[in-house]
N, C-alpha and C positions, 0 to 999 in steps of 0.2 A: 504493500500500500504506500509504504511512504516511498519507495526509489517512484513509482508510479506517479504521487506528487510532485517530486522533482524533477521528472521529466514529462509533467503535461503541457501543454502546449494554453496558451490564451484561447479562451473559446471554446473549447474542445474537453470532452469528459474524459474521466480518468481510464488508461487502454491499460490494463494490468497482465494481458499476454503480451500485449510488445513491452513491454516494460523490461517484464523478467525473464525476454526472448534469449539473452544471454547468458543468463546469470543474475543473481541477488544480489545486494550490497545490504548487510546487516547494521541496523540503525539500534540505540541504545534507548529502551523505555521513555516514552516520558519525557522526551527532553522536548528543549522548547526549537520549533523549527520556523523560519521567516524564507518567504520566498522571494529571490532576489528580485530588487522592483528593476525597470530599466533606466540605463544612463540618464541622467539630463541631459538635455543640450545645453552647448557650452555658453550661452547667450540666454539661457533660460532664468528669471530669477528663483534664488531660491524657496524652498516651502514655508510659509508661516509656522514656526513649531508652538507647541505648549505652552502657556506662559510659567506653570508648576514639573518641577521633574522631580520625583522622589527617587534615588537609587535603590537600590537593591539592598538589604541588608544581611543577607546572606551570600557567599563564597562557592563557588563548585571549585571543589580541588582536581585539578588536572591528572586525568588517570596513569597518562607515560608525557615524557618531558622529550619533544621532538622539536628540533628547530626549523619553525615554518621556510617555505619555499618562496623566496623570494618574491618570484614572478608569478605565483599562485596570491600570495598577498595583496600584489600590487593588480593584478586582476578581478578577485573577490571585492577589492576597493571602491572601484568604479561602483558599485551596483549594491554598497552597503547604504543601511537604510535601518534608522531606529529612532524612539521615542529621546532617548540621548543626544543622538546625534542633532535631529531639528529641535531641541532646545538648546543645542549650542549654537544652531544659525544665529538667534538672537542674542545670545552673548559674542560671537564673534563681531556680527555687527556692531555693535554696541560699544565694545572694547576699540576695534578698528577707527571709529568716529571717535572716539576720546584721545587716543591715542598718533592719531593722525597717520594709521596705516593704509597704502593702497592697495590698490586692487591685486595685486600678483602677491601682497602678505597676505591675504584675508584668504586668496584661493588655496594658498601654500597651509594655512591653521585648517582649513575647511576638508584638504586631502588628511593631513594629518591625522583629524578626529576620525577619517573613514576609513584608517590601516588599523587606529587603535583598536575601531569595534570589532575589524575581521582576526585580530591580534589577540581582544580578552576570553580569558577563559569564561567566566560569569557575563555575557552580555546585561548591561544597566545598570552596574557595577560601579563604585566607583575606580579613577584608573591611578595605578601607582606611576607615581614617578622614573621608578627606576625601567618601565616599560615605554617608559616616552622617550627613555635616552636610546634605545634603541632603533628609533624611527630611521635616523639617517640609511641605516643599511636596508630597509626596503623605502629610502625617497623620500621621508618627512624631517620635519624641521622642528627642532626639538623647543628652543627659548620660548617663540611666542606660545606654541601651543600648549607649554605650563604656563602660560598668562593667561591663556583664556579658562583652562579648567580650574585654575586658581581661583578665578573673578566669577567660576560657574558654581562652586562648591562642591569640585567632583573631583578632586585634586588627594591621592594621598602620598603626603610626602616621606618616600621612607626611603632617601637617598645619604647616604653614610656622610659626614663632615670631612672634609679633606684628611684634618689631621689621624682621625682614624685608620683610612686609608693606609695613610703614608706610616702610623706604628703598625699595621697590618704585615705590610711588606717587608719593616726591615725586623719583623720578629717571628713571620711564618715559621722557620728552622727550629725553634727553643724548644728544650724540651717543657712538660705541662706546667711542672710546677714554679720554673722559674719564668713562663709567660703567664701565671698567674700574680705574680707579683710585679710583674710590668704594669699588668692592668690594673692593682689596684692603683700604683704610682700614678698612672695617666689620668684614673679617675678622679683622685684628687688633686693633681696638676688643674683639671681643665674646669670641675665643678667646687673643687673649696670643700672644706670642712668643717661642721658645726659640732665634731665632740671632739672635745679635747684630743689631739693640742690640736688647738684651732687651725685653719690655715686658708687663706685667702683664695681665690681661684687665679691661675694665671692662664695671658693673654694663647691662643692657641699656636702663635709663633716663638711662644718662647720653650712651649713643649717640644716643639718640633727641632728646635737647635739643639735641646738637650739630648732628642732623641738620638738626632745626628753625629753627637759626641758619643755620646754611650752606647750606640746600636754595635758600632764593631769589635769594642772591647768586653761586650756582653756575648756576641755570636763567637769572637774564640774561646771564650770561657766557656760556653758550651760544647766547643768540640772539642776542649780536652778532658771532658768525661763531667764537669759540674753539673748537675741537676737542678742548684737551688746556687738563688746570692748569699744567702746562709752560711753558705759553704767558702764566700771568700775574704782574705784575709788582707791587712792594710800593706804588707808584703806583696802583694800576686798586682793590688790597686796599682801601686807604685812604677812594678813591675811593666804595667801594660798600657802608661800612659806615653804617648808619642812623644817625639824627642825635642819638639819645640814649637810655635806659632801658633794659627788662631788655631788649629786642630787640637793640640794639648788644650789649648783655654777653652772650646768647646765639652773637652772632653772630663775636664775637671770639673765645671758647674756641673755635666748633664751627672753625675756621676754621683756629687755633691748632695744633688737633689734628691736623686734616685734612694740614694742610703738612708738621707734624712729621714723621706717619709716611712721607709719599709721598717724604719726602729723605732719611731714615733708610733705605729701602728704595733708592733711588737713581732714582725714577721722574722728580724734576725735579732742575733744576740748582740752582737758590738758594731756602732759604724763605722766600718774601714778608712772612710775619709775623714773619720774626725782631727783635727788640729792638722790637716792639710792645708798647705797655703796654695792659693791659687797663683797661677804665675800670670805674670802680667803681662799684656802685648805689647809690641810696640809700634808707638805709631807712628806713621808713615809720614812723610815730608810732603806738604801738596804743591802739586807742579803745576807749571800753566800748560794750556792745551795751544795747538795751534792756531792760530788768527785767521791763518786763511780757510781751515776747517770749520771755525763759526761763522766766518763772512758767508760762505756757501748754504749752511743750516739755516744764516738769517734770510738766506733770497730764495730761499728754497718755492719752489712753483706750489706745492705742498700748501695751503694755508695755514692748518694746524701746526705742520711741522716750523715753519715760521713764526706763529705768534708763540707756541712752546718754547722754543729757544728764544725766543726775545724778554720771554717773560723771567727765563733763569740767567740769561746773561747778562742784563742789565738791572734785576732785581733779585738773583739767588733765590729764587724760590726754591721751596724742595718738591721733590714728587708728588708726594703725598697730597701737599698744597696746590697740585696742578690740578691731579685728581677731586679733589673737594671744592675746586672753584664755583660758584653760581653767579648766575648772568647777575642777580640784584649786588654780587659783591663789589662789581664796579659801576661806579655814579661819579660823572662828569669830569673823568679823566683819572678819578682815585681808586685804588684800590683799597679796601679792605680785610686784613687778616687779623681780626682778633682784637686786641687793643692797637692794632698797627693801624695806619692808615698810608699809603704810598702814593704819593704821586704818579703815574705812568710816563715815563720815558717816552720823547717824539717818536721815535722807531718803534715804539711799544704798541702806542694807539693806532700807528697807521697801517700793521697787523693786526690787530683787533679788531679794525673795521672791516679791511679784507676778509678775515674770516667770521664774522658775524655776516659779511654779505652773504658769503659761500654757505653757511648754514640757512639762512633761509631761503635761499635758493634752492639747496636742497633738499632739505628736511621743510617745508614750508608749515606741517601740520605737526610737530613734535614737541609736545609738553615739558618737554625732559628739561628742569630748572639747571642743569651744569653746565659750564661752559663749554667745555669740549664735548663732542657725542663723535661717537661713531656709529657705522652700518647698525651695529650690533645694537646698541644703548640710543638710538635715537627714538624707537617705536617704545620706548618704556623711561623707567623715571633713576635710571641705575648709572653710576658713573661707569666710565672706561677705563679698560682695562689697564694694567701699570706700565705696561710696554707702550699705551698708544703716547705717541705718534712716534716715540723713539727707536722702533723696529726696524722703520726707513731708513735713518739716520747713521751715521759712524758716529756720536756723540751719546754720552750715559749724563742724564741730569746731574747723579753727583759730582761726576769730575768737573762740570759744566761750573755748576754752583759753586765747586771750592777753586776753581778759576777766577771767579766774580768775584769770590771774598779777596782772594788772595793780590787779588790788583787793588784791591778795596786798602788792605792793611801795607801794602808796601808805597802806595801813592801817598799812605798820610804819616808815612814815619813809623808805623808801628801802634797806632793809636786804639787799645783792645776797648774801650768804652764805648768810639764810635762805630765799631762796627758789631758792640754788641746792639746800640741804639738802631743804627740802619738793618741790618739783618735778624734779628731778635733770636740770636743764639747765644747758648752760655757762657761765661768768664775764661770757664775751662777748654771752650770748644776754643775759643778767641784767644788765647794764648797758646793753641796748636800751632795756628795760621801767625801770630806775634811771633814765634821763633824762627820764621822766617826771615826776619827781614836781617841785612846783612848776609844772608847767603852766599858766599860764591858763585856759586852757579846759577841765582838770581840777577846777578850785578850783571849790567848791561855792557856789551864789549865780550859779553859769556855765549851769545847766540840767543841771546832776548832780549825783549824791549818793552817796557814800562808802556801799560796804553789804557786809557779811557774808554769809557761806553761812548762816546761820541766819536772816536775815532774808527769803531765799527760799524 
């Protein structure tokens, strides 16, 4: 009966000898079956859906775990059809107009929602996350269309935190018991502690350094037979710390930490690192970059990549600061950061104008309050990414930045007040760039030359 269903014809009653003229195909109880409707045309608009969509609150668990066929998915696509799907018409739309997407995004969310339905196990379900990141490999587009199911209430987000991740991979190998006491380290690194002894949650990049310090001196202590940190002694610590630079200084905090908490909790007996001194880096001398490499960066055809480097070359911005910029931070040629207020440099504004054209040129419908947007961050309200615009470039904002300063402190003699005043960094940071002046290989007649933001 049912293959019989599936291959009758519009119009026509059900022929159950031609059907099973070949053979059966064994359908499973009960389930719930939709008969594929036909394409739209491409010019057709779409259906009015629902203005209520309740999901499903129930799961069907997947009987064997097969990975669909590409080109069977992307064919079932075309011709998917549910109570889900046309009430996302109205959230796409919806979203699309707020957001100031066009036509070839809305098409791109709208194929998207019609892989996911051929895709879920439970049709009316709602859709996980982690099954959207999969879209690319049969043709969908992953960002916007967790925007719309986000905005639709259909959205489960059970996508793992980066730093997860990344202690996943550098501790797969360990044996149980000493990646159970990783985990608990991690747990209280990234959520903090409320019984005694208390302990604050920290930022998820600074887990991530420590992990980096201590992931490799933890993975040989595993393959020389240790089972447990329990097991190791402030001899073996010693023993396995690198033999100098930021690798050993990584490797003593992450190590530091690691002890602390596991004795604080009472997982070992003694901490190895106690009364270890951390050794100290050393820092580096900052140099200037070359003139003719920023003059390039500042003409760059690029808008972004121009008003970027204008805005660290003549103002040291830092990355971060590039990143968090908003269109309201500048008003009537000042910048904005904080208790700061900047004047904007002439080369500054007359890329700023250039690329405020080029954005709304481009993006004409895009809400997005940051100053910079790309492809990606223009149809949404999210900055860009840390690389942009510096990917194109031979220039890294911080060498960029400690360029700026550095012309900043040897133009004025050495002067660390004013350029803690001008650039709003600390005493400490400012007698980095103070020990320069007098340099040899600063002094002019060295293969450098003393130069201004005006002179760029």
């Amino acid at each position: 009966m049912e293959q019989a269903r599936t291959l009758q014809e519009p119009g026509r009653a059900l022929d159950l000898a031609g059907a099973n003229r070949y053979g059966q195909q064994l359908f499973l109880a009960n389930m719930q079956f939709q008969r594929p409707r036909t394409p739209r045309l491409k010019d057709e608009p779409p259906q009015a859906g629902p203005k209520n969509f309740t999901p499903l609150s129930w799961r069907q668990m997947p009987l064997l775990e097969v990975d669909p066929d590409p080109e069977v998915v992307r064919a079932r696509a075309l011709a998917a059809d549910s109570d889900l799907l046309r009430y996302c018409q109205d959230v796409v739309r919806d979203h699309a107009k707020k957001y100031g997407w066009g036509k070839e995004q809305r098409n791109k969310v709208r194929r998207s929602l019609r892989l996911l339905q051929v895709l879920q196990d439970t049709p009316g379900a709602k859709i996980n996350a982690s099954d959207v990141l999969q879209l690319p490999r049969y043709g969908g587009s992953i960002n916007s269309t967790l925007d719309v199911l986000a905005a639709a209430g259909l959205l489960i987000d059970d996508r793992k935190p980066l730093i997860d991740r990344y202690f996943a991979g550098k501790t797969a190998t360990l044996p149980a018991p000493m990646l159970a006491e990783l985990k608990i380290w991690l747990e209280v690194m990234l959520n903090g502690s409320t019984t005694p002894p208390r302990q604050r949650s920290r930022d998820p990049q600074t887990a991530r350094i420590h992990i980096l310090g201590a992931a490799p001196i933890v993975q040989a202590w595993a393959a020389a037979g240790h089972q447990s940190l329990a097991e190791i002694t402030p001899e073996q610590v010693r023993a396995s710390l690198p033999a100098g630079g930021s690798r050993r200084n990584f490797a003593e905090y992450g190590l530091r930490s690691l002890f602390t908490v596991l004795k604080a909790r009472k997982l070992i007996f003694i901490n190895p690192t106690r009364g270890m001194r951390v050794t100290p880096v050393n820092r580096s001398v900052p140099l200037p970059l070359d003139t003719g490499a920023i003059r390039e960066a500042l003409n760059s055809p690029d808008p972004a990549i121009a008003l970027a480097v204008a805005l660290v070359a003549f103002h040291a911005l830092t990355s971060k600061e590039l990143l968090d910029l908003t269109l309201t931070d500048i008003v009537d040629g000042r910048l904005t950061l904080g208790d700061r207020v900047i004047p904007l440099a002439g080369p500054v504004r007359v890329r700023l104008a250039a690329w405020l054209d080029h954005r709304v040129s481009t993006w004409p419908g895009s809400i997005n309050p940051h100053l910079f947007v790309s492809r990606r961050s223009a149809p949404r309200v999210i900055p860009v990414g840390r690389q942009f615009p510096w990917f194109r470039t031979k220039l890294r904002p911080q060498a960029l930045r400690e360029d700026r300063i550095l012309q900043e402190i040897l133009a004025t003699g050495g002067d660390i007040r004013r350029i803690c005043d001008l650039f709003g960094i600390s005493v400490s940071s400012a007698l980095r760039y103070g020990a320069t002046v007098g340099h040899p290989d600063l002094a002019e007649g060295h293969g450098w030359t003393l130069r201004t933001p005006d002179s760029m």
